[in-house]
C-alpha positions as CSV (number, residue, x, y, z in Angstrom):
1,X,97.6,94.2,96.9
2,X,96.7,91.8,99.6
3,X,100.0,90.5,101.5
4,X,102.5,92.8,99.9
5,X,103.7,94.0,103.2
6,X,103.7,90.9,104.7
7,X,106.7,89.2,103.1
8,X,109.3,92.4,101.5
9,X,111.9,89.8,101.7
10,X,109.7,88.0,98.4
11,X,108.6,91.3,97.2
12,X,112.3,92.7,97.0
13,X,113.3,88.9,95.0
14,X,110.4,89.3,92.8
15,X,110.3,92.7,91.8
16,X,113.0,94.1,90.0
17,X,112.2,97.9,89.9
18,X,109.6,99.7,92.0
19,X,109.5,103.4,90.3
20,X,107.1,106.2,91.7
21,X,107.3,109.8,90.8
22,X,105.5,112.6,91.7
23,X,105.4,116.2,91.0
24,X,105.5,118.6,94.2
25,X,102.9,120.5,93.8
26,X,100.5,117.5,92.8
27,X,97.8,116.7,95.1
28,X,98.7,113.2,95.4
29,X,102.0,114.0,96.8
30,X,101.7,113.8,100.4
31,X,100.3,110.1,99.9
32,X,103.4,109.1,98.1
33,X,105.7,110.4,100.6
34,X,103.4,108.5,103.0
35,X,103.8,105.2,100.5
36,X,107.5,106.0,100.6
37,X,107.3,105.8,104.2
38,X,106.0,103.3,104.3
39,X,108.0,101.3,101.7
40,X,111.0,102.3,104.1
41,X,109.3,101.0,106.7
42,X,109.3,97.7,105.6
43,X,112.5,97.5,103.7
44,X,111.1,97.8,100.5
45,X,113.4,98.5,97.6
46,X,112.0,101.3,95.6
47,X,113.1,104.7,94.0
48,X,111.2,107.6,94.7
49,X,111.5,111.1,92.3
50,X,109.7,114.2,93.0
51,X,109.6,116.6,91.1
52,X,108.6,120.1,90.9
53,X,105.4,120.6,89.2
54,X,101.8,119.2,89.4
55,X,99.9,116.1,87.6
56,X,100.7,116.9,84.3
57,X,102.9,116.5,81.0
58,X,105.7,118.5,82.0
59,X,106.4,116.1,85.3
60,X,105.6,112.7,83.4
61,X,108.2,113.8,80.6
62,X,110.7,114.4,82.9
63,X,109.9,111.3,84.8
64,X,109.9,109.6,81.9
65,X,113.2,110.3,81.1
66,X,114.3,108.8,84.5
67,X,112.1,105.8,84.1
68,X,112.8,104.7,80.6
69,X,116.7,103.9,80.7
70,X,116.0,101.7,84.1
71,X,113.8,99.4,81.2
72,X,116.7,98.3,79.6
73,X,119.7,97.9,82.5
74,X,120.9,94.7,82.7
75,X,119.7,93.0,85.9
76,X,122.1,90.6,88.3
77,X,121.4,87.0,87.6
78,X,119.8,87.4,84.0
């Protein structure tokens, strides 16, 4: 996404949950620690969950069950 780094401050205001997860033994991992980073980097509010496990059903159901009770918190200011 073209300018996403260039302005976190907007990016944090706009964007009310950034969620990545990530089994362990997937091998996308090491570029989402290297997102992460980079997220950090730039003062990027996010939540990162890994997991142990590779890309499959077993790690998306239990990051599922992280990610779907964030859908309905009641956000500041709405």
């Amino acid at each position: 996404m073209p300018g996403f780094l260039q302005n976190p401050a907007a990016v944090n205001r706009e964007l009310k949950l950034l969620f990545l997860g990530c089994g362990t033994d997937d091998p996308r991992y090491q570029a989402q620690t290297r997102l992460v980073a980079l997220l950090e980097k730039n003062k990027i509010r996010h939540e990162f969950h890994a997991t142990p496990g590779e890309h499959e059903w077993r790690v998306w159901r239990l990051l599922l069950a992280e990610f779907m009770p964030k859908l309905f918190q009641r956000v500041e200011g709405l």
